[in-house]
C-alpha positions as CSV (number, residue, x, y, z in Angstrom):
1,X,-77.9,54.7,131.2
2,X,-77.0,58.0,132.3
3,X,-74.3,59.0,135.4
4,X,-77.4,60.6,137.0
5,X,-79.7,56.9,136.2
6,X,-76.4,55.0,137.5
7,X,-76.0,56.8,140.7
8,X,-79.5,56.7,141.9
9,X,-79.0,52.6,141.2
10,X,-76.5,52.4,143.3
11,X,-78.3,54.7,146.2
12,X,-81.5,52.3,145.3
13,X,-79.4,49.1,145.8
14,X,-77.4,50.3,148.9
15,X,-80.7,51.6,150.7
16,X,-82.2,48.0,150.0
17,X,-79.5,46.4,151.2
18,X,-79.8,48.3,154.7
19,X,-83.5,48.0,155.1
20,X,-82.7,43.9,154.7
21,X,-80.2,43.8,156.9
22,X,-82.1,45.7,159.6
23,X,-85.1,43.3,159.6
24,X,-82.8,40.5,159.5
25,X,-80.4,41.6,162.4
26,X,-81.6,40.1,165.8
27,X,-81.8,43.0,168.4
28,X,-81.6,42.5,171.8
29,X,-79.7,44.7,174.3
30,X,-78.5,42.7,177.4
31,X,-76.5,44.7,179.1
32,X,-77.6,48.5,179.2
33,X,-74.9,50.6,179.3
34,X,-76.9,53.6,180.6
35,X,-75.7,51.5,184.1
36,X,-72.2,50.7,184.1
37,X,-72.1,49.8,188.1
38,X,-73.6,46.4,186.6
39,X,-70.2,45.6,184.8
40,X,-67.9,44.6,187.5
41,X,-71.2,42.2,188.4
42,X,-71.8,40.9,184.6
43,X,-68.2,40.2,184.3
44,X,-68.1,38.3,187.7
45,X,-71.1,35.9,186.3
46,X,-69.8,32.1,186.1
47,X,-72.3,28.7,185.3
48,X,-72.3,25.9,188.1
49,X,-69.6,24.1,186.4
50,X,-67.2,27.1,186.7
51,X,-67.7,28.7,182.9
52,X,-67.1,32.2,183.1
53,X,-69.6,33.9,181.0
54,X,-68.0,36.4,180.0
55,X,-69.2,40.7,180.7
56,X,-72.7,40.6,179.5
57,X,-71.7,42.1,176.2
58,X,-72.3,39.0,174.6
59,X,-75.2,37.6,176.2
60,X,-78.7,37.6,174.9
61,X,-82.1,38.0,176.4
62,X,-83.7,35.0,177.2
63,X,-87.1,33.5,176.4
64,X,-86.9,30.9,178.7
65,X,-89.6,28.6,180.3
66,X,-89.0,25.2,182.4
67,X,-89.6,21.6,181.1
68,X,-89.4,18.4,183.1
69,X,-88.3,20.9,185.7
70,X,-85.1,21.7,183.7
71,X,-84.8,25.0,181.8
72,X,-85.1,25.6,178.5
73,X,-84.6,29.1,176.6
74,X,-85.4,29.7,172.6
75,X,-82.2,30.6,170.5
76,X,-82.5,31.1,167.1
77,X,-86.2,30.6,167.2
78,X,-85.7,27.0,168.6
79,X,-86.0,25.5,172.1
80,X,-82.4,24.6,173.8
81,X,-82.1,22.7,177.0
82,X,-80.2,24.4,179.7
83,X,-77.8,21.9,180.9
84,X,-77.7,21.7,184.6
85,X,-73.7,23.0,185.1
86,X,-74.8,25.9,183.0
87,X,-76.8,27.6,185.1
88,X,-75.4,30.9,187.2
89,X,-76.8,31.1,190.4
90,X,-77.3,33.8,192.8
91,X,-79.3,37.3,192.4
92,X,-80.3,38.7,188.8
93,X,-79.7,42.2,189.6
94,X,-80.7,43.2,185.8
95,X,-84.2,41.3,186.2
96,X,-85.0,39.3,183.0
97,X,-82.7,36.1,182.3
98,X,-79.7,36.4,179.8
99,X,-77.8,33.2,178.1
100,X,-74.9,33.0,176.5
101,X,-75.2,30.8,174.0
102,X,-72.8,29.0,171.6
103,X,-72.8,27.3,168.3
104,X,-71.5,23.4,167.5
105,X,-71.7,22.5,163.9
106,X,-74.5,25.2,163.5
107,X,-76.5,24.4,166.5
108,X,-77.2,27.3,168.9
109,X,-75.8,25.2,173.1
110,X,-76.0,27.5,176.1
111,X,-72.6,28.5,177.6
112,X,-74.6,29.9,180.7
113,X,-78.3,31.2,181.6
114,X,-79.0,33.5,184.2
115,X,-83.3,32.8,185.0
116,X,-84.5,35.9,185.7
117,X,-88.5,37.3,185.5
118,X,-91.0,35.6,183.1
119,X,-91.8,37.8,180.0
């Protein structure tokens, strides 16, 4: 194999890799940062129970739809239930809902949802 043969291999391999890793990469934005009046407000965002939820950095948006009148939101392609103390009341001044979830032994738990607009 020549240098020139090896090189574009690698460039081949690399490129691959990339265009994997962006279909597999889940993008969601949940806090714009084009607004940064919204931070002080994202980081003062805590569940019923008192869980702070942390600046809105790591929250996700939420597909979300009630069941048995409890909420439910889809992480990880699966349906969650919203435990009651997890729930952050008040206004959604950003509009659509945002959880925060968290993982136990590989299952996706919600840290805190924020309902917001049906999408």
């Amino acid at each position: 194999m020549t240098e020139e043969n090896r090189y574009l291999t690698v460039v081949l391999i690399v490129m691959g890799t990339l265009i994997l890793w962006m279909y597999s990469v889940k993008f969601s934005v949940a806090h714009d940062h084009n607004h940064p009046e919204l931070d002080s407000w994202f980081r003062s965002l805590h569940a019923k129970d008192g869980a702070w939820c942390c600046d809105g950095n790591d929250a996700e948006i939420a597909d979300w739809d009630m069941q048995d009148g409890h909420y439910r939101v889809r992480i990880d392609e699966q349906w969650v239930d919203v435990p009651e103390g997890s729930v952050v009341e008040g206004p959604n001044k950003v509009g659509g809902a945002r959880v925060w979830p968290y993982y136990t032994s590989g299952r996706p738990n919600v840290r805190c949802f924020l309902p917001g607009s049906m999408t």
